[in-house]
C-alpha positions as CSV (number, residue, x, y, z in Angstrom):
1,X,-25.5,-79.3,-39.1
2,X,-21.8,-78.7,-38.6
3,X,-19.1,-80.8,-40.7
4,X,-17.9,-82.9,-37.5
5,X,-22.1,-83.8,-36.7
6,X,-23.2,-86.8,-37.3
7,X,-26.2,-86.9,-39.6
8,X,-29.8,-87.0,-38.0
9,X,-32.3,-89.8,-39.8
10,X,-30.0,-92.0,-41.7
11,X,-28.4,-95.1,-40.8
12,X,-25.1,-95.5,-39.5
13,X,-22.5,-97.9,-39.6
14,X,-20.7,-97.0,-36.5
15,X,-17.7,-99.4,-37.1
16,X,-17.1,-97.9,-40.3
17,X,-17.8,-94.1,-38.8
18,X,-14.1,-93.6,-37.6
19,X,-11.0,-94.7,-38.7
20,X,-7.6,-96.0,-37.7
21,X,-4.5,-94.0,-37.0
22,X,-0.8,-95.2,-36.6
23,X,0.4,-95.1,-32.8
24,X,-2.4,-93.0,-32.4
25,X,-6.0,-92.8,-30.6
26,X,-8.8,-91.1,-32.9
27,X,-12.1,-89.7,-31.3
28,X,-15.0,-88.5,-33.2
29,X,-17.9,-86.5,-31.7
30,X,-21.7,-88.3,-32.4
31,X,-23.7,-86.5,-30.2
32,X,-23.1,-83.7,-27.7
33,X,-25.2,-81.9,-25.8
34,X,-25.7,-80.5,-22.1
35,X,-27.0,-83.9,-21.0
36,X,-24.1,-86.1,-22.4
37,X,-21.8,-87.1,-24.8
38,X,-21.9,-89.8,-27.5
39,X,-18.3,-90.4,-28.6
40,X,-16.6,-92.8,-31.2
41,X,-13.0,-93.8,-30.8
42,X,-10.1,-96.0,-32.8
43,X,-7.3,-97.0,-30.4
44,X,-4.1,-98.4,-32.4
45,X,-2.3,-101.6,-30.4
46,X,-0.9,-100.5,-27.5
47,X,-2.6,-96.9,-27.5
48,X,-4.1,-95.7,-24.0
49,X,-6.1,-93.4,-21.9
50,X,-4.4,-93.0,-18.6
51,X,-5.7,-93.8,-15.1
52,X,-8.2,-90.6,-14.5
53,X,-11.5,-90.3,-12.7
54,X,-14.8,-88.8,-14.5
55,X,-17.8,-87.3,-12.7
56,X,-20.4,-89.6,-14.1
57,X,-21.2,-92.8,-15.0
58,X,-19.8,-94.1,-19.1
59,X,-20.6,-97.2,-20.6
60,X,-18.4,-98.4,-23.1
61,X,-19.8,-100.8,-26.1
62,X,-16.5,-102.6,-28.3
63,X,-17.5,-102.3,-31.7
64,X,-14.2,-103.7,-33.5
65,X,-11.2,-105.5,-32.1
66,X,-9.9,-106.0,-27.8
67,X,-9.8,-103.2,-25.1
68,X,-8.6,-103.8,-21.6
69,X,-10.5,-102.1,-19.4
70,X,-9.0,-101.2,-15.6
71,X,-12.0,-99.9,-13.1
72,X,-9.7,-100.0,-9.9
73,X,-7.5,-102.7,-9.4
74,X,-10.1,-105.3,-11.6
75,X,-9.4,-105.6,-15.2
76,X,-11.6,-106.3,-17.2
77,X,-11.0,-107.9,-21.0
78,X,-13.6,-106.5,-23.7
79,X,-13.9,-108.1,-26.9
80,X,-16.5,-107.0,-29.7
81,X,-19.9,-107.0,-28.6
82,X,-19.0,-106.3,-24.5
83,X,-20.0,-103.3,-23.0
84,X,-18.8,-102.1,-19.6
85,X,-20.1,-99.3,-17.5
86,X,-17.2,-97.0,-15.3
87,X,-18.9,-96.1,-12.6
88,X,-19.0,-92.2,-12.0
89,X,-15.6,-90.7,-9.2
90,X,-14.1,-94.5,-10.0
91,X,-10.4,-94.6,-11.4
92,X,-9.8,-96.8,-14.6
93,X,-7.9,-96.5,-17.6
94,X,-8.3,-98.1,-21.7
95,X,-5.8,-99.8,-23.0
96,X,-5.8,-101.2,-26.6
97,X,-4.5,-104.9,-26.4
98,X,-5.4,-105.3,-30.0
99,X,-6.6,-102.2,-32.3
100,X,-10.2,-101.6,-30.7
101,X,-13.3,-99.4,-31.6
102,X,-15.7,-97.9,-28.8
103,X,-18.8,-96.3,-28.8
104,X,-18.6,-94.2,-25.6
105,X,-21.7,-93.0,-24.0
106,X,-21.8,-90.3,-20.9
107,X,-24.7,-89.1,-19.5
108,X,-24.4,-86.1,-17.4
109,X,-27.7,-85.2,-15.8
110,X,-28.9,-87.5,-13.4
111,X,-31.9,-87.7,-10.4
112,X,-30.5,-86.9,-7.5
113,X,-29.7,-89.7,-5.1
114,X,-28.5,-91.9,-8.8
C-alpha cells in the first residue's frame, strides 16, 4: 500500500479523511483503479471547479458543509447528506457556497447502450 492509499479493512471516517485549506480546493485519492475513481475533496468558501464536461457519469455525496452544483443551466443546492449524479458528456461546474466536503465517485466501465 502506497502512502497516499487509503487503508483496506478498517473503518473510515470520511469527513475527517481530508482537510481544509485556505482559498484552496484539496483532493485526496481513495480508490483508483481502471474501472473508476473514488475521490475525497475540501473546497474552502468560494473555491470552484470550472464549467467542464467528463466522459462518464459522477455522483457526488456532501459529506460536510454547502456545494452548489450547475448540470447545464439547473442549479442545484447540496447540503450534507445530498448526493447528485452529473450525467456523463453534460457540462456543470462545483462551487463552494459555504466550505463543503465531497465524496466523489466515477465509474468508468459501463455495458454498452448505459
Amino acid at each position: 500500500m502506497t502512502s497516499d492509499q487509503f487503508p483496506r479493512d478498517q473503518v473510515m471516517v470520511l469527513e475527517e479523511a481530508v482537510e481544509y485549506a485556505d482559498q484552496s480546493i484539496v483532493s485526496k485519492p481513495v480508490v483508483k483503479s481502471p474501472g473508476g475513481n473514488v475521490s475525497l475533496f475540501a473546497f474552502d468558501q468560494g473555491q470552484e471547479l470550472s464549467e467542464h464536461t467528463a466522459p462518464f457519469d459522477a455522483m457526488v455525496q456532501v459529506i460536510d458543509g454547502t456545494a452548489q452544483i450547475r448540470i447545464n443551466d439547473n442549479v442545484h443546492s447540496l447540503n450534507k447528506g445530498d448526493s447528485i449524479i452529473m450525467p456523463a458528456g453534460e457540462p456543470h461546474a462545483v462551487k463552494a457556497v459555504k466550505k463543503f466536503k465531497m465524496l466523489l465517485t466515477m465509474i468508468k466501465s459501463q455495458e454498452p447502450g448505459d
